[in-house]
C-alpha positions, 0 to 999 in steps of 0.5 A: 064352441062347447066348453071342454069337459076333462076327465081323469086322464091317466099320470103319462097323458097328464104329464105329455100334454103339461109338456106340450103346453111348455115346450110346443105350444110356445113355440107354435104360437110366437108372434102369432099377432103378427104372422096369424094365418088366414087360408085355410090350408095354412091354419090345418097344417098349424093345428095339425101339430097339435092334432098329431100330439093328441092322437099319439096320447093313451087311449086317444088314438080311435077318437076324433079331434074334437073328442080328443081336444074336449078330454084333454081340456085344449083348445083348438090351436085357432081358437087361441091365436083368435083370443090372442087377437082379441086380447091385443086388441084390446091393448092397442085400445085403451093404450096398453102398447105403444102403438097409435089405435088410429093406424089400426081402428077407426073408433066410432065417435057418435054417442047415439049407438047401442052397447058401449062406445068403443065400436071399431071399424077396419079401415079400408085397404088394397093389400090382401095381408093388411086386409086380414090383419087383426 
């Protein structure tokens, strides 16, 4: 995804969109570790919060999505739950949180790999909501 380019936005959409960042965006995003959506129609009808938000906006309403959220410097609402992800996985990781990093990874313990050591692997599970966990 391209980075955001912001624009002067007039004093009201600035104010609306700090307040949507406050009061709305928490809410959407609590717990998002755990509940995190993986079918598609669960992962619009999130976004389409902040997609309805964003065409109620000054001069919003003609634009598409994309456009909108680039303007107002918003990430789209998945790409923030992925970045979420990501940063409590690295907390399971180096032991950040009181959570075993072996119920969640399997870390790769051969020094021969490219890159760094910290290679993770899934493990191996049968129920559809584990499968798509972290």
């Amino acid at each position: 995804m391209l980075m955001p380019y912001c624009v002067v936005l007039p004093q009201e959409n600035v104010l609306l969109v700090n307040a949507f960042k406050t009061y709305v965006r928490p809410i959407v995003e609590y717990n998002c570790v755990i509940w995190s959506p993986h079918l598609k129609r669960d992962i619009e009808q999130i976004e389409k919060v902040q997609r309805r938000f964003t065409k109620r906006l000054v001069g919003m309403k003609t634009l598409p999505y994309t456009e909108r959220i680039n303007k107002l410097c918003l990430p789209t609402l998945e790409l923030r739950r992925l970045h979420i992800d990501l940063l409590y996985c690295y907390k399971i990781l180096f032991g950040r949180v009181d959570l075993c990093c072996e119920d969640f990874f399997n870390v790769c313990v051969s020094s021969v790999m490219r890159g760094h050591k910290y290679k993770l692997y899934k493990q191996s599970c049968s129920k559809s909501v584990r499968s798509q966990f972290l």
